[in-house]
N, C-alpha and C positions, 0 to 999 in steps of 0.2 A: 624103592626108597631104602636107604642106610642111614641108622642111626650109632652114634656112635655116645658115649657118655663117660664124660671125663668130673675131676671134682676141684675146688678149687675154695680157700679158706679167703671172704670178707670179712668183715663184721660177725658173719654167722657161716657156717659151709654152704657151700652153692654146688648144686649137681646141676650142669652145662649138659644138655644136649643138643648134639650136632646134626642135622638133619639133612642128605644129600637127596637130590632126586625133585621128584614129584608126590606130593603129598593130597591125596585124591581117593575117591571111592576104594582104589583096591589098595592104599596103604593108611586112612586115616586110622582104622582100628588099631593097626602096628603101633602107633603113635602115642595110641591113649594107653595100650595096656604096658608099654617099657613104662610110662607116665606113673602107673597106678604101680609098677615093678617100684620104680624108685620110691616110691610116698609109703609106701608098704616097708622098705625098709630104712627107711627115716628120712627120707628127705622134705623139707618142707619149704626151700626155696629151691625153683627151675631156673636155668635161663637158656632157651630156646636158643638156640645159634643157626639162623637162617639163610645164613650165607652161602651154602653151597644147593638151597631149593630152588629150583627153577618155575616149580609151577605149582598154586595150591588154588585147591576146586570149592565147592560150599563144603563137600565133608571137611575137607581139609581147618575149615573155618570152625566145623561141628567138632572137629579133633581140639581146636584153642579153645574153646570154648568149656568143653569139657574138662581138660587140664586146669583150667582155672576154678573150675568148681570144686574140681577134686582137692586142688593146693589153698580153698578156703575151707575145707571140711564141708562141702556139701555135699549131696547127692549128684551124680551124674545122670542125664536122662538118658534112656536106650537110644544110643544111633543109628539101631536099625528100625527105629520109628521115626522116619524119613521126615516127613514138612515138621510133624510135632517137636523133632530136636532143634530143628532149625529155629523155628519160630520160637522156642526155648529161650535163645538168645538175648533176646529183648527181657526178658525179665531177669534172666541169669547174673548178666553185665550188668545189672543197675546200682550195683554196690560201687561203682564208683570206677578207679584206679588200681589195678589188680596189683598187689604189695610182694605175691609170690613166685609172679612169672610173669616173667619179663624177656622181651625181644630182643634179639642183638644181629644186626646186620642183615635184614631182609633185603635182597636185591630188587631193582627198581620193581619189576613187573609185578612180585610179591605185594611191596610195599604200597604200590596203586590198591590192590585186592583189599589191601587190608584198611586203606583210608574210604575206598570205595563205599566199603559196608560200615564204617564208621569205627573200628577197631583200634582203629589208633588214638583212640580216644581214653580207650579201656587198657592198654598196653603202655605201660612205659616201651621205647624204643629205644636202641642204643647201637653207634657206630665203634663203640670203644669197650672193648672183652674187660680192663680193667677199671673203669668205668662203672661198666655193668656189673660187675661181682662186686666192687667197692658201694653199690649204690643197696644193697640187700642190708 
């Protein structure tokens, strides 16, 4: 997996990252700690760019899920506490519509995974990069 991180001024700055590959057990921690790299040095809005991932697994889900917590100021749970992070989930998301990270252009087979398990429910999603930064 390659992430790539660009920045881009809406309303507020937006730190874009670009995510190519497959986002799964041996790359979701990649994921979370550029995640926790950015928010650390002040980022407090994401927008994921999902356009060039081809394939994401349940970590990959425990990677969004996480980022979302981190970008409300919560606690992250350990993801090497396998079912307990997953199952995390369900209480994690309940805050509603996540205000600081946000989707942009997950390809179809992604975007099946992600309605699958009900995420797009929790995810703004977006086919339009200026759109998506104008929407922060």
């Amino acid at each position: 997996m390659e992430i790539t991180v660009s920045k881009e001024q809406g309303r507020v700055p937006v730190t874009i990252l670009r995510v190519a590959g497959q986002l799964d057990g041996q790359t979701y921690q990649q994921l979370i700690d550029r995640a926790r790299h950015e928010s650390a040095a002040g980022a407090q809005s994401i927008l994921l760019d999902l356009g060039d991932l081809t394939y994401i697994s349940s970590a990959g889900l425990v990677a969004l899920h996480a980022i979302a917590l981190l970008m409300r100021g919560e606690s992250i749970p350990d993801p090497e506490n396998g079912w307990n992070a997953l199952k995390a989930m369900d209480r994690g998301l309940d805050g509603g519509v996540q205000r600081n990270l946000k989707l942009l252009n997950p390809r179809p087979e992604v975007a099946s995974v992600l309605d699958m398990v009900g995420f797009s429910a929790f995810f703004e999603v977006y086919t339009d990069k200026q759109k998506a930064v104008g929407s922060y």
